[in-house]
N, C-alpha and C positions, 0 to 999 in steps of 0.2 A: 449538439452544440459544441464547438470545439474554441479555443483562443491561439490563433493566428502564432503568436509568438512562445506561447507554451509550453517548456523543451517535454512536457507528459503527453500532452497533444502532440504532439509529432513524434513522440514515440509511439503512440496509440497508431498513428497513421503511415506510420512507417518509414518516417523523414531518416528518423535518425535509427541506428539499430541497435538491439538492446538485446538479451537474452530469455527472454520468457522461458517462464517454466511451467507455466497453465493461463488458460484465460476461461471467460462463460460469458453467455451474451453480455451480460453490463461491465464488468472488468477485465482486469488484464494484469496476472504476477510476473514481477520481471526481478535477476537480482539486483541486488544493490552496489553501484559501483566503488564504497566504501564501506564496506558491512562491520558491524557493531557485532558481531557475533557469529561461529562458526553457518549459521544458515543465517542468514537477512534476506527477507526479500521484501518488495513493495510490491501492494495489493494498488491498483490505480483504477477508479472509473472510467469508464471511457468516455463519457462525456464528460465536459468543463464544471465539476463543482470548485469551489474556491476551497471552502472548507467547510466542515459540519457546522459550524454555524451559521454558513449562508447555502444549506442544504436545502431547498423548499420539503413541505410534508411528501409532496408527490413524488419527492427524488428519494424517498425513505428508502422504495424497493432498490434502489441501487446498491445504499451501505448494507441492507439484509444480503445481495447477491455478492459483494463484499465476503463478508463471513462464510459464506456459504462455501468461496471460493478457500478461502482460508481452511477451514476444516477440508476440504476435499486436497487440499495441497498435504497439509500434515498427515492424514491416511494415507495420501498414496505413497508417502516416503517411512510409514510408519512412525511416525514423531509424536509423544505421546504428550509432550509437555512444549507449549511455545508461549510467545508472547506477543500480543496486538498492540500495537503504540502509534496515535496519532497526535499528530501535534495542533493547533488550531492556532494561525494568527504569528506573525513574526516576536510577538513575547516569548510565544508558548515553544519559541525554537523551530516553526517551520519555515521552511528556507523557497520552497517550491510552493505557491500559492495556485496548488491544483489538491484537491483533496488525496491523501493517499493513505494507506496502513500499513505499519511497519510490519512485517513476518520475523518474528526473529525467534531461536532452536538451539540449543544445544550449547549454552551459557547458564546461567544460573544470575540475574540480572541482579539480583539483588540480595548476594553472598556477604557486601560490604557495603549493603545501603544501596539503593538505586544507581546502578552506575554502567554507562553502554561503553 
């Protein structure tokens, strides 16, 4: 399932071009075209979830294949400490209403209080 106008969806599809730096059958790491931190990247499903809160149970395996992609990005770069950040919902500061995971490496986020 994909959304037509989705600039994630059409990166998944290849509208638009992006940098990937790994994917696995259910997602796709790409970086981020304003990074908060010396590594940022975004973990993205490849199907249209909106956000973890409109995740059905049955789309669970996707955010586990998420992760999964997550740790196999930070081993292959040997990166021993990162950080996962998702946002949920235009309060919560997400901007792209397609589910995604922040990758971010090699900052220290929160030296002075939470701060990207």
């Amino acid at each position: 399932m994909a959304a037509p106008s989705c600039i994630f969806c059409k990166i998944i599809r290849q509208e638009i071009p992006s940098a990937i730096i790994k994917e696995n059958q259910a997602a796709i790491a790409i970086k981020d075209i304003s990074p908060r931190a010396p590594v940022h990247y975004l973990i993205i499903p490849k199907i249209h979830i909106e956000s973890v809160a409109h995740m059905s149970d049955t789309e669970a395996t996707v955010a586990a294949q998420m992760l999964i992609l997550a740790r196999d990005i930070a081993a292959d770069a040997g990166i021993v400490g990162f950080n996962l950040i998702t946002n949920n919902g235009a309060s919560a500061g997400q901007s792209v209403m397609h589910m995604h995971v922040h990758f971010l490496a090699g900052k220290d986020i929160y030296e002075h209080g939470l701060s990207l």
